[in-house]
N, C-alpha and C positions, 0 to 999 in steps of 0.2 A: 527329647531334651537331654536325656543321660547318654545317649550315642554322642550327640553334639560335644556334650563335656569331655565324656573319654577322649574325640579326638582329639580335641582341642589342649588336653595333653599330653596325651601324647606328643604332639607338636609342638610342643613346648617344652617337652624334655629332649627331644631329637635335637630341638634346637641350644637348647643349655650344652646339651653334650658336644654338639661341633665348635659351638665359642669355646667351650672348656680346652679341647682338642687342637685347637689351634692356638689357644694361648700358651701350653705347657709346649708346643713344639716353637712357636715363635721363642721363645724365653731359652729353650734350650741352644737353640741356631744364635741366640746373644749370647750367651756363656762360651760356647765355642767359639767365635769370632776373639771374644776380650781375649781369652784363654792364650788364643793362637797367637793376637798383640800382643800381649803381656810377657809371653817367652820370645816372643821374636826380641824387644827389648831389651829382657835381659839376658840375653845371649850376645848381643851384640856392644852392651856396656858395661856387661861384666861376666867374662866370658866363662873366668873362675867358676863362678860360682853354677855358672851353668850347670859346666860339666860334672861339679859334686850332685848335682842336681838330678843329671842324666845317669852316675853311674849307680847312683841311689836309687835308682827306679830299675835299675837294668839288674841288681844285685836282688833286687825282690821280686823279679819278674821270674828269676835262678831259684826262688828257695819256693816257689808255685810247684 
């Protein structure tokens, strides 16, 4: 009866952990998509600001 249980947790944690694993990577692959809409956007309607946008990143990428 306590072999049974162990496994049966086991199996149950393997399983907690692949839902977990695949929710944190799904959720990431949406951040990146919006991310990627969100600058396409606003680069295109306001291109200004982009660019302070772009050299602010490229200025801190220099002081690494």
């Amino acid at each position: 009866m306590n072999n049974d249980n162990d496994f049966l947790g086991f199996i149950l944690l393997l399983a907690f952990g692949a839902v977990t694993f695949f929710v944190l990577v799904k959720l990431s692959d949406i951040g990146y998509e919006k991310g990627v809409k969100e600058t396409a956007i606003l680069c295109i309607e306001k291109p200004q600001d982009c660019k302070i946008k772009y050299d602010y990143i490229k200025l801190q990428e220099k002081q690494k």
